[in-house]
Kinemage of the C-alpha trace (Angstrom):
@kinemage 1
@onewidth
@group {chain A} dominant
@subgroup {mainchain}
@vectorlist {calphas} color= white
{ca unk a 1} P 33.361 -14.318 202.413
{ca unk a 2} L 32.388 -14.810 206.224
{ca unk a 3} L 30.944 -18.202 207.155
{ca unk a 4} L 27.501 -18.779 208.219
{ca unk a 5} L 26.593 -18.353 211.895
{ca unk a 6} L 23.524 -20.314 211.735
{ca unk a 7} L 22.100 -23.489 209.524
{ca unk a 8} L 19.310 -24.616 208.469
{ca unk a 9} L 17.741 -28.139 207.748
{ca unk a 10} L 16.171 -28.157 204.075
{ca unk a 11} L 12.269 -29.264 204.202
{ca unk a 12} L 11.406 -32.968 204.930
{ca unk a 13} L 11.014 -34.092 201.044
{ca unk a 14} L 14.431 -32.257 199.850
{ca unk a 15} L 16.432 -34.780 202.354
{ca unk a 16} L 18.406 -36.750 200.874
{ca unk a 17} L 16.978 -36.010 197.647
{ca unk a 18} L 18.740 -38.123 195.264
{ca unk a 19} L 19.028 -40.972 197.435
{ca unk a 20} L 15.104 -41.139 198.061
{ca unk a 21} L 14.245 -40.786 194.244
{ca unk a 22} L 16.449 -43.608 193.682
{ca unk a 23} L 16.279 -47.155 192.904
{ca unk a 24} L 18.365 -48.246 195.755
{ca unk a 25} L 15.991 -46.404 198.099
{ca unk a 26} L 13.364 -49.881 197.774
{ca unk a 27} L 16.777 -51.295 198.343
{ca unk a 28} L 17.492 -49.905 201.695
{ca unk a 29} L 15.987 -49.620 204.857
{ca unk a 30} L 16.293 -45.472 205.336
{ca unk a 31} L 14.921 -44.241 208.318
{ca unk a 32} L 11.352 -42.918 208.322
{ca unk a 33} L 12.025 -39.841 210.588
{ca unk a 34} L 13.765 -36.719 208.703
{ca unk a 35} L 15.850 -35.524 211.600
{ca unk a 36} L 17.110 -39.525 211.772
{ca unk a 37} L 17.544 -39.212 207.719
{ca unk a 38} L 19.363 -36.164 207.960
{ca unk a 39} L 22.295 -36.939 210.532
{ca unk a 40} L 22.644 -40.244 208.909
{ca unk a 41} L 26.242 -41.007 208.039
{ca unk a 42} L 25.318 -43.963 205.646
{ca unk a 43} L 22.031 -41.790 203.910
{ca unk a 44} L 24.632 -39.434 203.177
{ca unk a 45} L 27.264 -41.358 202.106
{ca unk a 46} L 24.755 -42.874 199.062
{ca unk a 47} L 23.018 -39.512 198.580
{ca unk a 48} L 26.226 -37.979 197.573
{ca unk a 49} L 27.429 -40.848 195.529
{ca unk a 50} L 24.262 -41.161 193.885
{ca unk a 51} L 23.743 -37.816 192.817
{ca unk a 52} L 27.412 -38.465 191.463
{ca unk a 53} L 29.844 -36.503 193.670
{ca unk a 54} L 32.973 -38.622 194.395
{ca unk a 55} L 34.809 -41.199 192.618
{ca unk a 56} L 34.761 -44.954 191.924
{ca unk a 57} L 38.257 -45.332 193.953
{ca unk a 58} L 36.143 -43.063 196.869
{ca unk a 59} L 33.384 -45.398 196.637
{ca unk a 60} L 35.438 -48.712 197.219
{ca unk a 61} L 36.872 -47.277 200.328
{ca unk a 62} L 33.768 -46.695 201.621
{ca unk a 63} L 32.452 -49.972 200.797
{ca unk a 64} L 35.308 -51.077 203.687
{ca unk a 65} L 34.113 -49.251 205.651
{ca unk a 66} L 30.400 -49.607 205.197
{ca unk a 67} L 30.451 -53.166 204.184
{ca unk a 68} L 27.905 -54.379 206.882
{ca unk a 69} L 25.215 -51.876 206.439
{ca unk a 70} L 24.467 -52.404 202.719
{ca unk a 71} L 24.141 -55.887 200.901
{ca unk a 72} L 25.896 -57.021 197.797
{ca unk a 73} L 23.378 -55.979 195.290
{ca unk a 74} L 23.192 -52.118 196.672
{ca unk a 75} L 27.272 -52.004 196.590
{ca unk a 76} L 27.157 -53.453 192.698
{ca unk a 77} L 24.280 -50.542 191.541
{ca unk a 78} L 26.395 -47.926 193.140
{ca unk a 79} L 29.720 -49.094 191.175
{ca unk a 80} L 27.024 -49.175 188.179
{ca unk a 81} L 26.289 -45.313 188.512
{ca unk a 82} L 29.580 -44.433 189.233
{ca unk a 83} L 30.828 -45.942 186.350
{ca unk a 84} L 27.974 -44.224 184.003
{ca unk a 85} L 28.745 -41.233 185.388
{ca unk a 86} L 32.655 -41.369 185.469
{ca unk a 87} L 35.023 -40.064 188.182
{ca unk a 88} L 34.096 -36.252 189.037
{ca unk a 89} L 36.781 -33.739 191.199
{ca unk a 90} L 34.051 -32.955 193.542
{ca unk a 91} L 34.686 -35.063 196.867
{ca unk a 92} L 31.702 -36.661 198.750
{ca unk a 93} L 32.341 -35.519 201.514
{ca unk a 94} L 30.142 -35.648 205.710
């Protein structure tokens, strides 16, 4: 299969899906404009861990590494739906 040459952004209300739906997105201060929404690293980060990709031992590394940007409360809800969900193969991956 030959890679795409060309990509395209999904519409406005389909970024970050999972993360906006959420209850960490009252939570979190995401930014209002799409284009900022869609390159950002930490957005992406909790969309994909919300929507369940990764596991719990990927989400503590990140939590290193993304310590300052999310509070205490966030990190504890995200451990919460990764340990509902259980540990999947698929990596979360940006």
């Amino acid at each position: 299969m030959a890679p795409f040459k060309t990509f395209y952004l999904a519409e406005d209300y389909h970024q970050k899906y999972y993360l906006q739906n959420s209850h960490l997105a009252s939570k979190l201060t995401l930014p209002l404009d799409v284009e900022e929404l869609a390159n950002s690293y930490l957005a992406t980060r909790l969309n994909g861990y919300v929507q369940g990709a990764g596991s719990i031992e990927d989400l503590e590394e990140d939590m290193g590494k993304l310590s300052s940007s999310i509070n205490d409360e966030v990190k504890q809800d995200l451990r919460d739906i990764m340990s509902t969900r259980g540990s999947r193969s698929r990596k979360c991956v940006a």
